[in-house]
KEROMI-148102 format. One line per field, with one value per residue (C-alpha): x negated, y, z negated; residue number from 1. Coordinates in nm, 2 decimals. Last residue first. Layout:
BEGIN
x <- [X,...]
y <- [Y,...]
z <- [Z,...]
seq <- [NUM,...]
END
This chain:
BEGIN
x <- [-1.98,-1.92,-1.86,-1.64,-1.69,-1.47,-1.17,-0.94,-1.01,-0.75,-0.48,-0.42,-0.06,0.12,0.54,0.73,1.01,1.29,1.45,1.79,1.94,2.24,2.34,2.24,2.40,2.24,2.31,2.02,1.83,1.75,1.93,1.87,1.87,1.85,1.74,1.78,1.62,1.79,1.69,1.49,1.84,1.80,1.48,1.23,1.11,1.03,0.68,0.55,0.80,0.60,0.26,0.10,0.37,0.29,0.53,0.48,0.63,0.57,0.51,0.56,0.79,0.96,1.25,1.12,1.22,1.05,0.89,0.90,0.92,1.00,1.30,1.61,1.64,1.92,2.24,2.15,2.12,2.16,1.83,1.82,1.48,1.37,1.36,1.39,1.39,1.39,1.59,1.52,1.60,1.55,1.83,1.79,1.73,2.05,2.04,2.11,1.93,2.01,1.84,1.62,1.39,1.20,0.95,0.81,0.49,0.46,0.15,0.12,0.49,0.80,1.13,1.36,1.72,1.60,1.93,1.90,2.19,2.28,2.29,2.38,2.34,2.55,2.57,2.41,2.66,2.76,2.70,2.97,2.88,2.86,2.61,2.70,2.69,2.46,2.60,2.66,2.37,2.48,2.34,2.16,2.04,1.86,1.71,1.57,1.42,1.25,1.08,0.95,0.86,0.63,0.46,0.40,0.28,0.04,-0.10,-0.16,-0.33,-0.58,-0.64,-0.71,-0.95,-1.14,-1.16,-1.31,-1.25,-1.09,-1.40,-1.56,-1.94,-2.08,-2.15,-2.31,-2.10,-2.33,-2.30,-2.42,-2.09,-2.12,-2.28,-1.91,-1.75,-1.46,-1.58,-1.61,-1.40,-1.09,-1.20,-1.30,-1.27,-1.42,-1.38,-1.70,-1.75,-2.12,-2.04,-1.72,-1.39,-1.12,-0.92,-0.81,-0.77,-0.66,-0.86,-0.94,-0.57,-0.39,-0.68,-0.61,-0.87,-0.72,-0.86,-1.23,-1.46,-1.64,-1.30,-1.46,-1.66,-1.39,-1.21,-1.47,-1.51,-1.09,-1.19,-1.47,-1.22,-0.93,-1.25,-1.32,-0.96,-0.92,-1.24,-1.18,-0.80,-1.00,-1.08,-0.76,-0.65,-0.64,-0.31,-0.10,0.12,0.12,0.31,0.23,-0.15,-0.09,0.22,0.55,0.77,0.94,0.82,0.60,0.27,0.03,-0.16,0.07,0.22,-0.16,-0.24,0.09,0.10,-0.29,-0.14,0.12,-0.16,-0.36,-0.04,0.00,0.24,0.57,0.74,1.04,1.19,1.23,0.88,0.67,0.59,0.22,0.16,0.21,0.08,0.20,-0.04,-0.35,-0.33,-0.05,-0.15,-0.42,-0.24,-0.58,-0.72,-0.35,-0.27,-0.61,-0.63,-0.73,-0.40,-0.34,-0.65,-0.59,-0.25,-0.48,-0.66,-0.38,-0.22,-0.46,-0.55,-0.18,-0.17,-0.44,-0.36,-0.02,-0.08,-0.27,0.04,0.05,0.21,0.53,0.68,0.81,0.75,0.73,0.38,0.34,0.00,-0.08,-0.34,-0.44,-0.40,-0.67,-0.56,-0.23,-0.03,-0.16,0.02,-0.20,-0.13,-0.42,-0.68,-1.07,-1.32,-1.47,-1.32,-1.62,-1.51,-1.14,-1.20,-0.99,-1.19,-1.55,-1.37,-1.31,-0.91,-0.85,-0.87,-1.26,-1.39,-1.11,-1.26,-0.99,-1.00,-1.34,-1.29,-1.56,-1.81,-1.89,-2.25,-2.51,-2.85,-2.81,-2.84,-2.79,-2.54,-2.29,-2.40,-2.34,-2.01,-1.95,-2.05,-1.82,-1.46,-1.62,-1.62,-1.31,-1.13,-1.29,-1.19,-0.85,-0.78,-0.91,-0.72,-0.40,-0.35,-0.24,0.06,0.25,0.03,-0.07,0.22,0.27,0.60,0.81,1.03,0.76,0.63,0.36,0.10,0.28,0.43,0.24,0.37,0.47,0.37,0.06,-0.10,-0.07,-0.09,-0.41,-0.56,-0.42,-0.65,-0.96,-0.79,-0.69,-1.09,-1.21,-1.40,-1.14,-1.26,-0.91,-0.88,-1.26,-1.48,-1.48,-1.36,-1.59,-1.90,-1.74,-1.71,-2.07,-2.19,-1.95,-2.12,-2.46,-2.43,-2.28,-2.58,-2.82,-2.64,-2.63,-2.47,-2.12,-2.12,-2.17,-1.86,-1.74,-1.90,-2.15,-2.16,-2.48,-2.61,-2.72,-3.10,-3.17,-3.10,-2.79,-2.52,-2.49,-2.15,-2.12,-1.74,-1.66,-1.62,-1.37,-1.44,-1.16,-0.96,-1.23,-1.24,-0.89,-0.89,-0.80,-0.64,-0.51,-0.14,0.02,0.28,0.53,0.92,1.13,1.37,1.22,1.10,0.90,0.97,0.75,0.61,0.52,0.19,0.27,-0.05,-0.27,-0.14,-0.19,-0.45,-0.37,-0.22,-0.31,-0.09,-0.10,0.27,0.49,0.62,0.99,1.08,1.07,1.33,1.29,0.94,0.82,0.98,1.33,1.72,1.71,2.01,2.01,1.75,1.96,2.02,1.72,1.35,1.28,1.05,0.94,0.76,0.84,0.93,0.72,0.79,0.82,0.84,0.84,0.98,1.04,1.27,1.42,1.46,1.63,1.61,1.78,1.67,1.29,1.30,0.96,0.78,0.76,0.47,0.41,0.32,0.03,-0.18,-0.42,-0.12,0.02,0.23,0.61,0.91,1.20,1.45,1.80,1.78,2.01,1.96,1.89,2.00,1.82,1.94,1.69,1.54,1.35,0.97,0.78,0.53,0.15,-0.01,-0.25,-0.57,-0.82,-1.19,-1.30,-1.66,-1.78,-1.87,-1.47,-1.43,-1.28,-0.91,-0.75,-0.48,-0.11,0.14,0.35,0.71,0.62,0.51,0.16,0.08,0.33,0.63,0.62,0.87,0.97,1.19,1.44,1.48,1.75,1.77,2.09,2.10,2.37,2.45]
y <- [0.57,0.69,1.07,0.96,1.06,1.27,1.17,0.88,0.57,0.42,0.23,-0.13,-0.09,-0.33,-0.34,-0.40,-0.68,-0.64,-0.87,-0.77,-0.73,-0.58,-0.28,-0.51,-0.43,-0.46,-0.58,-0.69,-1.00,-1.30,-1.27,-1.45,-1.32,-1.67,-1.57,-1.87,-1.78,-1.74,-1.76,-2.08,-2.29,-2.65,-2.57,-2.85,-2.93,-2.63,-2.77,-2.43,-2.20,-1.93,-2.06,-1.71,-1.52,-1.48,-1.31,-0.97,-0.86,-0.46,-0.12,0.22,0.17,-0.18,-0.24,-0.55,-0.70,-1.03,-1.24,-1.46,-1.75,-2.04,-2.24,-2.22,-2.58,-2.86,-2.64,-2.59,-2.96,-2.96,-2.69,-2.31,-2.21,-2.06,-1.74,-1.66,-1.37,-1.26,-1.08,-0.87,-0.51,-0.39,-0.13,0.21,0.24,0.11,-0.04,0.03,-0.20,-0.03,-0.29,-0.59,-0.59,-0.91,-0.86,-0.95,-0.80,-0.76,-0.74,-1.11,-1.15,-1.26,-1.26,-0.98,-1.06,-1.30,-1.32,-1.35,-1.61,-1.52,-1.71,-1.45,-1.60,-1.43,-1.09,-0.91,-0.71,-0.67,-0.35,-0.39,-0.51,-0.87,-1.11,-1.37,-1.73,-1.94,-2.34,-2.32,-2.39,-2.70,-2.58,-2.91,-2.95,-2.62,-2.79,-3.05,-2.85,-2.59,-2.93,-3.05,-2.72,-2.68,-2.99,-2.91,-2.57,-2.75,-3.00,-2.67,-2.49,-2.77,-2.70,-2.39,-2.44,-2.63,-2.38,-2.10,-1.78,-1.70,-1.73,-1.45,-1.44,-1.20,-0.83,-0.62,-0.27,0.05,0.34,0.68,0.86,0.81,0.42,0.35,0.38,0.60,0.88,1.17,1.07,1.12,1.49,1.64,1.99,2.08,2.24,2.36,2.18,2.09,1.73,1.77,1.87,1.78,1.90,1.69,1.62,1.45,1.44,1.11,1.01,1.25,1.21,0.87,0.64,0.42,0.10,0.23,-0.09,-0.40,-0.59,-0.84,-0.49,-0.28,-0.58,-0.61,-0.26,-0.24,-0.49,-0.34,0.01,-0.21,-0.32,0.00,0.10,-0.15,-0.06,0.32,0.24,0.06,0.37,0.39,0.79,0.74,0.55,0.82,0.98,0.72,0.50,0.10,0.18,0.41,0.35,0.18,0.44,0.23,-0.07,-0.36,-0.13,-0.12,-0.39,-0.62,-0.30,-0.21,-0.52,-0.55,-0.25,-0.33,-0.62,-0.41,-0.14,-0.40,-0.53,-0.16,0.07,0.13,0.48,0.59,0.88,1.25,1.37,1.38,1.72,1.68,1.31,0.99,0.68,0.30,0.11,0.03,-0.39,-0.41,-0.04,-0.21,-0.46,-0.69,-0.75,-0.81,-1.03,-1.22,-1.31,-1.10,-1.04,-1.38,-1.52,-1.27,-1.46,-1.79,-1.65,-1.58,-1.92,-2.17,-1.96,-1.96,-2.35,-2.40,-2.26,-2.35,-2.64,-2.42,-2.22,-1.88,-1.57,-1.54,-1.23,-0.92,-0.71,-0.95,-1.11,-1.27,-1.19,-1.43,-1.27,-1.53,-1.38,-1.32,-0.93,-1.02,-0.99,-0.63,-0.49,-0.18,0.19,0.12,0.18,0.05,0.17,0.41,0.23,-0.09,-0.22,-0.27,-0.55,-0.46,-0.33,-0.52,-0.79,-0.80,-0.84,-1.18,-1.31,-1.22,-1.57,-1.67,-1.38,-1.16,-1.01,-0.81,-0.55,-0.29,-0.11,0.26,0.36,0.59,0.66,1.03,1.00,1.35,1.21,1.43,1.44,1.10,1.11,1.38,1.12,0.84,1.04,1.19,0.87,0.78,1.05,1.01,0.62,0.76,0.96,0.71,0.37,0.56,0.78,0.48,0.52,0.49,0.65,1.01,1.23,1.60,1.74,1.85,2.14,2.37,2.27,2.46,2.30,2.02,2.14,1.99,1.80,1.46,1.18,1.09,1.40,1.57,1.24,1.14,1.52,1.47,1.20,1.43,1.70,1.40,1.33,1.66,1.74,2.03,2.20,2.33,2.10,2.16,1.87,1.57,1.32,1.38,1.33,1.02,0.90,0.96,0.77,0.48,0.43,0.48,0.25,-0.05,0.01,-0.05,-0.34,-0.50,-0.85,-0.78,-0.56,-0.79,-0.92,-0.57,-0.67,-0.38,-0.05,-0.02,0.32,0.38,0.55,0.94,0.94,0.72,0.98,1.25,1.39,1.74,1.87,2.18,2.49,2.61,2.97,3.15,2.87,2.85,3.16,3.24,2.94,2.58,2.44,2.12,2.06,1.75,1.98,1.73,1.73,1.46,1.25,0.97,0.83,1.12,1.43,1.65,2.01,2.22,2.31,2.56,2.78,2.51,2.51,2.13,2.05,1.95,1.59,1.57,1.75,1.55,1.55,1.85,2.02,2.06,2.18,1.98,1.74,1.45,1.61,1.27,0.94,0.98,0.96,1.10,1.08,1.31,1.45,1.54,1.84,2.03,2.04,1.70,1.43,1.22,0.87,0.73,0.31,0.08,-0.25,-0.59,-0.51,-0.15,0.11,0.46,0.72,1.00,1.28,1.58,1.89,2.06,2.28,2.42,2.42,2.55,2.30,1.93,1.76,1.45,1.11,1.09,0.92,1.26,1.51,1.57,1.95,1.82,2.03,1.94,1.84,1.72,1.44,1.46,1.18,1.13,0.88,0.88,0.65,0.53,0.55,0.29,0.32,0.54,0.44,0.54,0.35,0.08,0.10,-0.05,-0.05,0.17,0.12,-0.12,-0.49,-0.56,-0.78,-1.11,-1.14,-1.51,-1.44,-1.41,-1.66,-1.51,-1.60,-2.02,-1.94,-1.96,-1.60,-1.54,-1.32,-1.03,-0.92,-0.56,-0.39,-0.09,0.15,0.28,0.36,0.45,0.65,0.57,0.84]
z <- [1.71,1.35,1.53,1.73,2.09,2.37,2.55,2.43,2.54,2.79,2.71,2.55,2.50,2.23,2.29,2.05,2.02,1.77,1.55,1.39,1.06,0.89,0.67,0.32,-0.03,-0.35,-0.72,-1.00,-0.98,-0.73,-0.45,-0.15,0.20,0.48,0.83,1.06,1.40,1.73,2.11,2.11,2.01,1.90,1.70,1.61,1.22,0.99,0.96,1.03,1.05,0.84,0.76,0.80,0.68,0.31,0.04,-0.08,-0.37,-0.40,-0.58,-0.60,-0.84,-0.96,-0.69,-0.56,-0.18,-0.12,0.18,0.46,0.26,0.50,0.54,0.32,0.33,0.46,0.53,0.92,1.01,1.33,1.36,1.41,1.30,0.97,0.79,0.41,0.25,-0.08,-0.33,-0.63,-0.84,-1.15,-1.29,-1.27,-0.89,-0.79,-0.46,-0.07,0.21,0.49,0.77,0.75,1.06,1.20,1.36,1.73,1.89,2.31,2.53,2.58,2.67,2.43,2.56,2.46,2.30,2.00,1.82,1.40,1.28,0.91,0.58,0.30,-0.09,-0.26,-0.46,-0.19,-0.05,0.32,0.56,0.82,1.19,1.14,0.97,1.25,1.10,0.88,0.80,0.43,0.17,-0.06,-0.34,-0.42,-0.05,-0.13,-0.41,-0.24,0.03,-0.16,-0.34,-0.01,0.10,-0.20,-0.14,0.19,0.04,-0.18,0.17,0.36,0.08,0.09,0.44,0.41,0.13,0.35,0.63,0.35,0.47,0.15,-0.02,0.11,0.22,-0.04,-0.01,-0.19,-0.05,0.09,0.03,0.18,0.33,0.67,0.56,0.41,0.79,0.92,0.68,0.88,1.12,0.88,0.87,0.51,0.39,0.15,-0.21,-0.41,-0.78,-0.68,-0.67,-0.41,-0.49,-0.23,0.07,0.28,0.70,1.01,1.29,1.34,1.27,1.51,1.75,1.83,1.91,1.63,1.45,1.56,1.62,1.61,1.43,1.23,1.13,1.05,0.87,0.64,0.57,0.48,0.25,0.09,0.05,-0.08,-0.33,-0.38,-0.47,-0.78,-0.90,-0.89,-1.04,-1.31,-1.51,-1.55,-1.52,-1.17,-1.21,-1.37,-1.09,-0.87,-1.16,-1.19,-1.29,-1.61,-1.69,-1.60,-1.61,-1.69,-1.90,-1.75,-1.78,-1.50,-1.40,-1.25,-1.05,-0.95,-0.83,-0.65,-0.43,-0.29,-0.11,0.05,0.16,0.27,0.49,0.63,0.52,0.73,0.73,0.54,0.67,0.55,0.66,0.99,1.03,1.12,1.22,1.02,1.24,1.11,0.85,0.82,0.86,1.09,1.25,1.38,1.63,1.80,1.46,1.25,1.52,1.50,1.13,0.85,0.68,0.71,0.52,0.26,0.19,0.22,-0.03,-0.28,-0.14,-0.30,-0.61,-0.68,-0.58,-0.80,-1.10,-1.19,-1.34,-1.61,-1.59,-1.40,-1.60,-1.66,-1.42,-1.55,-1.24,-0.92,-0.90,-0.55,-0.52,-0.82,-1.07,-1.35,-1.71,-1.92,-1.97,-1.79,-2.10,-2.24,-1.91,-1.92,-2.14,-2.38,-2.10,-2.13,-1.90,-2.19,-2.43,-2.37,-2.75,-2.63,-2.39,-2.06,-1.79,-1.90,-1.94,-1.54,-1.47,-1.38,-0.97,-1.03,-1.00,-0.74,-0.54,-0.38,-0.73,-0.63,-0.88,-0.74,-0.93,-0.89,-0.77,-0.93,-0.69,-0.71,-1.14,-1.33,-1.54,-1.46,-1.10,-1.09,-1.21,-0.96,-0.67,-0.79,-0.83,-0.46,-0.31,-0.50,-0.27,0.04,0.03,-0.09,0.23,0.44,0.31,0.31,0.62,0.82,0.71,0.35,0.13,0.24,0.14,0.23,0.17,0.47,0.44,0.47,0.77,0.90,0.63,0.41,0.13,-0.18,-0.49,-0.25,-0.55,-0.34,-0.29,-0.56,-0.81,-0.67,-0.75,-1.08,-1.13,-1.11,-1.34,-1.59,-1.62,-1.61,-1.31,-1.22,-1.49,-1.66,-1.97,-2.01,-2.01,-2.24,-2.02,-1.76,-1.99,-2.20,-1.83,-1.71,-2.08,-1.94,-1.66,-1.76,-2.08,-1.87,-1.61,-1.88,-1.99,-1.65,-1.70,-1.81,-1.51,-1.30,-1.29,-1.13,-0.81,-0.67,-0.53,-0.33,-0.25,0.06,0.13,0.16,0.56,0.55,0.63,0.35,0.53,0.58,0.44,0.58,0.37,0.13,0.01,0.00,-0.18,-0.45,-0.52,-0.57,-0.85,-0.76,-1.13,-0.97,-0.93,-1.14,-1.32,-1.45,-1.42,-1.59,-1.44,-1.66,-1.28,-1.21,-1.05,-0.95,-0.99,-0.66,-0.53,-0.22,-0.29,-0.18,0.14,0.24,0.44,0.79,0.93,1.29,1.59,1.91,1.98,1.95,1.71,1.64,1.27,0.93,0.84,1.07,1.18,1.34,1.23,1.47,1.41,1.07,0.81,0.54,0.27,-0.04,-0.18,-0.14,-0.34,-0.24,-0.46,-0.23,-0.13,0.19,0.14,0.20,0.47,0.35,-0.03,-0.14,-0.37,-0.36,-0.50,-0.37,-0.65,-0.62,-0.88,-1.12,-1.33,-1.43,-1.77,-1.95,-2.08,-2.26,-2.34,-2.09,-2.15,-1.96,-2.23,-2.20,-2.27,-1.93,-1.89,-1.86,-1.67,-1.79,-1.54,-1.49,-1.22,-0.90,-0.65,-0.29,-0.01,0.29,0.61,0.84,1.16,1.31,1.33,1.55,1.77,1.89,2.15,2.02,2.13,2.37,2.43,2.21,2.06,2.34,2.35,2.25,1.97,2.14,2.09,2.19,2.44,2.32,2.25,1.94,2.02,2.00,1.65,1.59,1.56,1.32,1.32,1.16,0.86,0.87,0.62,0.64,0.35,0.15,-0.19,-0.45,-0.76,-0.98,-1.27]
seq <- [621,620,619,618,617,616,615,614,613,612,611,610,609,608,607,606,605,604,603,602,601,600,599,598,597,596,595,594,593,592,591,590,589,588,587,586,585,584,583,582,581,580,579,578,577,576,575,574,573,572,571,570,569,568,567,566,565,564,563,562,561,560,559,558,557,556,555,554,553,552,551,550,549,548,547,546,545,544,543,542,541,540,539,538,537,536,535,534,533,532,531,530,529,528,527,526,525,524,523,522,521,520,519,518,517,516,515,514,513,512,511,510,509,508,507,506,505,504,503,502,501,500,499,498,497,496,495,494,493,492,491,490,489,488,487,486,485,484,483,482,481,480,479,478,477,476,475,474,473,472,471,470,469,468,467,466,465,464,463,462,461,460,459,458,457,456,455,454,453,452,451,450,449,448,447,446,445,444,443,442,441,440,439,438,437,436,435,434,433,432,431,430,429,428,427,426,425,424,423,422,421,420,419,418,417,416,415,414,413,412,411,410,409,408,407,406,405,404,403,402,401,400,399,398,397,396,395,394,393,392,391,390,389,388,387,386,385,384,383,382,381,380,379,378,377,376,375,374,373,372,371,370,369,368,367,366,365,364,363,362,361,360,359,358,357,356,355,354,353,352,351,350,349,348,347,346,345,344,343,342,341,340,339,338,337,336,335,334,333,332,331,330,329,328,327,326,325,324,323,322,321,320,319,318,317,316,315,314,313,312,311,310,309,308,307,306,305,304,303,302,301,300,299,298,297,296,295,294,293,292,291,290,289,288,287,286,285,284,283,282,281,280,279,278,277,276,275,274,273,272,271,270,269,268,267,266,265,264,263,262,261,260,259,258,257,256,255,254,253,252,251,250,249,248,247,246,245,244,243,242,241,240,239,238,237,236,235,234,233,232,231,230,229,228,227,226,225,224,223,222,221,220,219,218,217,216,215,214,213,212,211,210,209,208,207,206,205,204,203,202,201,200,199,198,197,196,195,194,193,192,191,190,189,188,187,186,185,184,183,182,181,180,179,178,177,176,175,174,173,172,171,170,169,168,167,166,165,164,163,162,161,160,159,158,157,156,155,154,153,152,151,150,149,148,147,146,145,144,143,142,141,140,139,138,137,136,135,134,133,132,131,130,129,128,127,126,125,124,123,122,121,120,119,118,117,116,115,114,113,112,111,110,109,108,107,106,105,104,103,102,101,100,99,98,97,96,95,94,93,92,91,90,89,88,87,86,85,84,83,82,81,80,79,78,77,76,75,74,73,72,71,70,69,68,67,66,65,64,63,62,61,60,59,58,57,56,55,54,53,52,51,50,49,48,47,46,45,44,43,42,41,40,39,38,37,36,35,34,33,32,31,30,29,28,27,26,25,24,23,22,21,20,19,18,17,16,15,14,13,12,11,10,9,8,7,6,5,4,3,2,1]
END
């Protein structure tokens, strides 16, 4: 049967654009000088899907066995590109249309309530993408639910340990041997310790593939990627993947690696990930392509990989994608680079992730397998089971360190994040409780990052990428004057399908202030989930000439799951030549593969408020 998804996508608007005048941000001198008031995004229409299950106990290639039948259940799927769609697997017929992001299917509650631990008891099966059921729930025993206790973090007392750049690796022998000597030792424990190997990644798939209720709202299944829940929740997580290796090993000093591919030395997967005589940190189930392959942040699934031509101009815009990410919107607007608040309740609409959460999307889809259900790194249900998943995630956690510290202080003052909290399993096997303030900087938690100055800040490099996209633009142009692109009009009231190009004029209805943000908002964007699935977007300004280019790249819409394209902003309209009408932009939707239909689009202003500090202290502060 079809299976349709909906989701609404946000494109922002650059900082250089005449709409994004603003005052230069200065780091504030104090530790909360401003946030961001919380928001909701737009509602949006739910579609789900009916999948005959089997429920599937994991063999250790994540394959599944098959179990007892457990019927029918509903599946709403997820992908990503400009904005992320929610992640669920729903025990009712079908989900329904929302008109607001906080407890659109769970019961009233009222603001200020932070994400809880999940009753452990209320552990359901999900549904993958074969349609088949798995149980992902951890073995937590009576005991251990009596007795969880508070989480203390180390601090820096005892001395930080220092994770290091994956490259070196290669060059440590000694450390080589530790590392995978602590993996032999967590692979080989019981099926039920919950420091085995597929126990610990389990853990990710409970959380992230919507297996638990959420507390007080039974209806609502707990999910901690897309929002600003993300970046925390798994920098506790590998924390604790990284402190019950060394215990196993009996080493307090022990320190995961991180894949630095934001490095143009390290923009390959590490050898020591993907040569078959380290198996301890090797994984069968990878795309076997892109073991030498160059990474390109626009990877869509099934991509060729990067020519030697080609090298330069991907190197070129990877860092100036990171480049973006980093710049002074995303500083002054936190919820651009973490993602959008998720409160107690919310469920049942799709929320928006952050741009490092974007980024992170396509390492592990051009990872992971190219075939559904696209294993181990491209599915959240397998993907802790590669060693390089810890890799992967402390260099999202290095980045998301560099940003703290460009940005001198707390992303959010607001107690709904701070105090939001997870259960996990520390070194001596007890079950805490950890707060997001907790671990709200690395040193909390007794680590340190070696750190090297990035290369993506380089200004030459900049300016190199400038003179490739030029070229870039100039070829764009000369094919879109070979199509013959047709003069944009109004996309109407009525959803359209996708199976032309669609040239439609977006109306900029508020005028831009200081304080104010403007995106640009794709709407209803329905597909079939079976077949793969890509268009991108283009947006330019209104000129005489409105069939001569597509204008800028805004950025891609990819089906594969749990995964995105994500096309760079920073240059957008740059070069695009002078508009005749300051009110409109030129959004061009091009399809690429498979069939879809769009509801309509818009660009919206929002508002930025730099309140008050919340009351009392954080403990990082």
């Amino acid at each position: 049967m079809q299976s349709w998804y909906v989701c609404h996508h946000s494109v922002s608007v650059p900082a250089h654009h005449p709409l994004r005048r603003r005052p230069k941000f200065t780091p504030p001198a104090g530790p909360g000088a401003g946030r961001r008031a919380p928001s909701s995004t737009t509602a949006s229409t739910t579609f789900s899907i009916s999948c005959g299950g089997e429920r599937r106990d994991d063999d250790e290639h994540g394959r599944g066995q098959i179990g007892s039948d457990v019927g029918r259940r509903d599946l709403l799927l997820r992908s990503s590109g400009l904005c992320v769609g929610a992640a669920a697997a729903a025990t009712t017929l079908g989900i329904g249309i929302s008109s607001s992001s906080r407890g659109a299917t769970g019961p009233a509650h009222q603001l200020g309530d932070p994400v809880q631990p999940p009753p452990l008891n209320k552990c359901h099966p999900i549904t993958d993408l074969d349609c088949l059921t798995y149980d992902c729930c951890p073995p937590y025993s009576s005991k251990d639910i009596s007795e969880i206790r508070d989480f203390v973090p180390p601090g820096p007392g005892a001395g930080l340990r220092q994770r290091r750049p994956a490259r070196e690796l290669m060059q440590d022998p000694a450390y080589l041997e530790k590392f995978g000597n602590a993996i032999d030792k967590m692979k080989n424990l019981p099926k039920d310790d919950p420091w085995n190997l597929i126990q610990q990644a389990n853990i990710h798939c409970a959380y992230c593939d919507d297996a638990y209720e959420q507390t007080g709202y039974p209806d609502v299944r707990l999910q901690v990627h897309f929002g600003w829940n993300f970046l925390p929740w798994h920098r506790f997580y590998i924390y604790f993947w990284e402190r019950i290796l060394g215990k196993l090993i009996g080493d307090e000093t022990f320190a995961l690696p991180y894949w630095n591919w934001d490095d143009e030395a390290e923009m390959t997967m590490p050898r020591a990930f993907w040569d078959p005589k380290d198996s301890f940190l090797y994984d069968a189930l990878r795309n076997q392509r892109h073991r030498e392959a160059l990474l390109d942040y626009r990877y869509t699934l099934g991509d060729d990989n990067p020519t030697k031509d080609q090298y330069a101009d991907v190197v070129a815009h990877n860092r100036n994608q990171l480049r973006h990410i980093f710049s002074e919107d995303y500083l002054v607007q936190p919820d651009l680079f973490m993602g959008m608040p998720v409160r107690a309740g919310d469920g049942g609409v799709f929320k928006r992730s952050g741009a490092l959460e974007l980024l992170h999307n396509v390492i592990h889809n051009w990872t992971g397998e190219v075939i559904s259900p696209y294993l181990d790194m491209g599915n959240f249900r397998t993907a802790a089971r590669d060693p390089i998943f810890f890799g992967h995630h402390a260099n999202i956690d290095r980045l998301w360190d560099i940003y703290r510290n460009k940005r001198g202080k707390v992303e959010f003052r607001d107690r709904d994040w701070l105090d939001a909290s997870f259960l996990f399993y520390d070194e001596n096997r007890r079950l805490v409780k950890c707060k997001v303030r907790q671990g709200l900087l690395p040193k909390q938690l007794g680590y340190e990052y070696k750190y090297e100055d990035p290369t993506w800040e380089n200004v030459g490099d900049a300016r190199h990428f400038l003179s490739l996209r030029k070229a870039s633009v100039h070829r764009e142009r000369a094919r879109a004057a070979n199509n013959n692109l047709s003069p944009p009009t109004e996309f109407g009231s009525e959803p359209r399908a996708l199976d032309t190009t669609i040239r439609a004029l977006g109306h900029i209805s508020t005028p831009f202030s200081p304080t104010n943000t403007t995106v640009l908002i794709v709407e209803d964007i329905k597909f079939d989930h079976q077949s793969p699935i890509r268009f991108d977007v283009y947006v330019t300004k209104p000129t005489e000439s409105h069939h001569a280019d597509l204008g800028e790249l805004a950025g891609s819409f990819v089906n594969v799951p749990h995964g995105i394209a994500h096309g760079d902003l920073e240059h957008i309209l740059e070069g695009t030549g002078p508009s005749v009408d300051d009110d409109k932009l030129v959004i061009t939707l091009v399809p690429r593969l498979g069939q879809v239909t769009v509801g309509g689009i818009r660009i919206e202003s929002i508002p930025i408020t730099y309140g008050a500090d919340d009351e009392g202290s954080i403990d990082s502060e």
